[in-house]
C-alpha positions, -999 to +999 in steps of 0.1 A: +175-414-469+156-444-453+119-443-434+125-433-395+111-461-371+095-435-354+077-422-382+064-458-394+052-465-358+030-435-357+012-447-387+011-482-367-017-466-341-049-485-329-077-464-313-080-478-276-114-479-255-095-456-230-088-435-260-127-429-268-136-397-256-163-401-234-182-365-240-188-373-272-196-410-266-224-401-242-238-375-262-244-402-289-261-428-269-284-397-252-293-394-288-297-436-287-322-430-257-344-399-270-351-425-302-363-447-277-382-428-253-383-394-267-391-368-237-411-398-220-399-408-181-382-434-185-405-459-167-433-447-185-418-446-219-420-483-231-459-485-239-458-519-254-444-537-217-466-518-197-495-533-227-484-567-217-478-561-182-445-575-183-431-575-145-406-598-126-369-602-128-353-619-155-322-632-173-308-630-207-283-639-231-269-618-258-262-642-287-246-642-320-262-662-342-231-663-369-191-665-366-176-631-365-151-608-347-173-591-316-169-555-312-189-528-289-191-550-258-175-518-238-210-499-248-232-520-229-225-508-191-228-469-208-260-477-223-277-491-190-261-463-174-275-439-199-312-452-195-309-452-159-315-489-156-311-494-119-319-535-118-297-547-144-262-561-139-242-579-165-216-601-174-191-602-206-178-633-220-157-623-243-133-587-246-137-568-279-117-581-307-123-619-300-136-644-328-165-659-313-182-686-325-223-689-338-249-694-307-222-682-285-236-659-261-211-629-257-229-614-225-256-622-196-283-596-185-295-599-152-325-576-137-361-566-141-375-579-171-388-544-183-358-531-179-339-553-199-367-547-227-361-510-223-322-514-240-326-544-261-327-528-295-296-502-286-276-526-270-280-548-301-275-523-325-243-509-317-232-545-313-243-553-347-233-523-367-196-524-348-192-560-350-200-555-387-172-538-389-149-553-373-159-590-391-152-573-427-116-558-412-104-589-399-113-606-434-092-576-453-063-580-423-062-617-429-056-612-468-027-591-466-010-608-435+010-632-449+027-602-474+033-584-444+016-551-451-006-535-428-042-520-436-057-483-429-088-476-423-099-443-439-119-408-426-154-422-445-172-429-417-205-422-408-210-387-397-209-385-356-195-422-355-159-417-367-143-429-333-163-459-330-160-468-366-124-464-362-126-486-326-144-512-346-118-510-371-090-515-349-111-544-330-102-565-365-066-558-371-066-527-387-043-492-381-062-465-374-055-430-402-058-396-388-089-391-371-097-356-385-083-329-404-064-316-373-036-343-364-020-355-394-007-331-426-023-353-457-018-333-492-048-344-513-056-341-553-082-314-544-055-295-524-031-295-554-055-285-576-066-253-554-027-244-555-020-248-589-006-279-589-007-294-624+032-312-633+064-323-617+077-287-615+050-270-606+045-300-581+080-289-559+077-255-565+043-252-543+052-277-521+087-283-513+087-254-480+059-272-463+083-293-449+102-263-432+070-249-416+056-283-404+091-298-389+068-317-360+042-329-381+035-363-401+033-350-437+019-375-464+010-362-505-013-379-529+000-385-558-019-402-594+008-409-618+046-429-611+064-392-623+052-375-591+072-397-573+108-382-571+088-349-568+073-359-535+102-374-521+122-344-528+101-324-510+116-351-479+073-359-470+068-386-448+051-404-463+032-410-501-002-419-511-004-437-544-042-433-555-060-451-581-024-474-588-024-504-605-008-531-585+020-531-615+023-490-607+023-500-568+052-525-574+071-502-599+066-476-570+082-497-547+106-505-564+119-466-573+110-459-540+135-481-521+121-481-490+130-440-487+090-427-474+062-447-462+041-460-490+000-463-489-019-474-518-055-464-518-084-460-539-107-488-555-095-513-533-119-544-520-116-575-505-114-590-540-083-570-552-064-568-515-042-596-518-032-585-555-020-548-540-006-566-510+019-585-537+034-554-546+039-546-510+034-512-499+036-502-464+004-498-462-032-506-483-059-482-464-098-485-478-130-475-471-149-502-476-137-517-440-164-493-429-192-483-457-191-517-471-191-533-439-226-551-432-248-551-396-247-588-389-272-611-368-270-608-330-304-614-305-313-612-269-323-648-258-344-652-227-329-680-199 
């Protein structure tokens, strides 16, 4: 029994921007706008422009004022589409993923000046929140790299913003997890627990027919001790979840394991501990803190 190519490349995905569905995508930013402008027209909602009688055409530059990985570039024609922003054209200078460098401008705004005002702050805070993430990935990819062990990113993302954390996520290096609870069969503590699942025995007696019923699916188990291991590989999963390991368990896993199911090690796992789990070399090292640890970082809108 060895891991199937097949199998290990279906935990290799990356979320696309052709993959993003657009339904929910616009939904969020229409949500982005009503913050804005609330129920206001749109040419009547920015109070503070029309105070200053700001008119005229103008040009900007969207700087980032710090080194980092930019991500969420693919918003910005959705945005001014979203606020109906008739004037403006724009022009990218970098594609999503690219390490840019600080006081590089990653974009230039073209159009009436009011206009431009009018998606400023949503432009520039998608950028900074997804850029945030994908900076912090590309630190955690970078880590584990040279041990050649890939990263995960996990399902705690913000609430509504799961496939764009996930984008930004991918944008540094990272593998994308399932998305939801629908596309990927993944056996957790709470679910064993609900079952009855309490030793070894007990462990394959509850779990060893899910295999039969799920034949097409990708079936992972969590597992929190070294002596669930032959259990779950009996039960011929697809892969094993090692939570809460040491990096001594994770090696002595591997090393039992024999390359026979995918191995991801998980839980309490930051950019200070990476590399020491990436030693032990699991397949995979998937975390959180990609996304909730992640920080917005400094971009601005500079006038020409």
């Amino acid at each position: 029994m060895s891991i199937k190519s097949s199998v290990l490349e279906k935990f290799r995905r990356r979320i696309a921007w052709d993959d993003i569905n657009t339904q929910v995508l616009i939904s969020q930013l229409e949500s982005a706008r009503y913050e804005e402008i609330s129920n206001q027209k749109i040419d009547e909602a920015d109070i503070t422009s029309d105070a200053c009688c700001v008119s005229g055409n103008g040009s900007a530059e969207i700087v980032v004022r710090e080194n980092l990985t930019i991500c969420g570039l693919h918003l910005i024609p959705h945005i001014l589409k979203i606020f109906n922003t008739n004037t403006i054209s724009h022009k990218l200078h970098f594609k999503e993923g690219d390490q840019v460098s600080k006081n590089s401008s990653v974009a230039t705004i073209d159009g009436e000046q009011k206009e431009i005002l009018l998606v400023e702050r949503t432009i520039l805070n998608f950028l900074q929140k997804l850029s945030g993430i994908a900076t912090l990935t590309k630190k955690y990819v970078d880590q584990i790299d040279p041990f050649s062990v890939d990263l995960l990113d996990t399902r705690k993302t913000t609430p509504g913003f799961r496939q764009l954390e996930k984008y930004a996520t991918a944008c540094g290096g990272s593998f994308n997890h399932r998305m939801g609870l629908y596309d990927r069969i993944l056996i957790k503590d709470n679910h064993l627990r609900a079952i009855g699942v309490y030793n070894k025995d007990s462990f394959t007696n509850k779990l060893s027919s899910i295999r039969d019923k799920y034949k097409d699916h990708i079936i992972e188990v969590e597992i929190d001790s070294v002596e669930l291991l032959e259990p779950a590989i009996s039960c011929k999963f697809d892969a094993i979840l090692v939570d809460n390991f040491s990096p001594e368990e994770v090696k002595k896993t591997m090393n039992i394991n024999n390359n026979r199911v995918i191995i991801e090690a998980s839980g309490g796992i930051n950019l200070s501990t990476i590399s020491k789990y990436a030693k032990a070399k699991p397949h995979f090292i998937s975390t959180g803190s990609i996304v909730h640890q992640s920080r917005w970082l400094d971009i601005g809108l500079d006038w020409n």
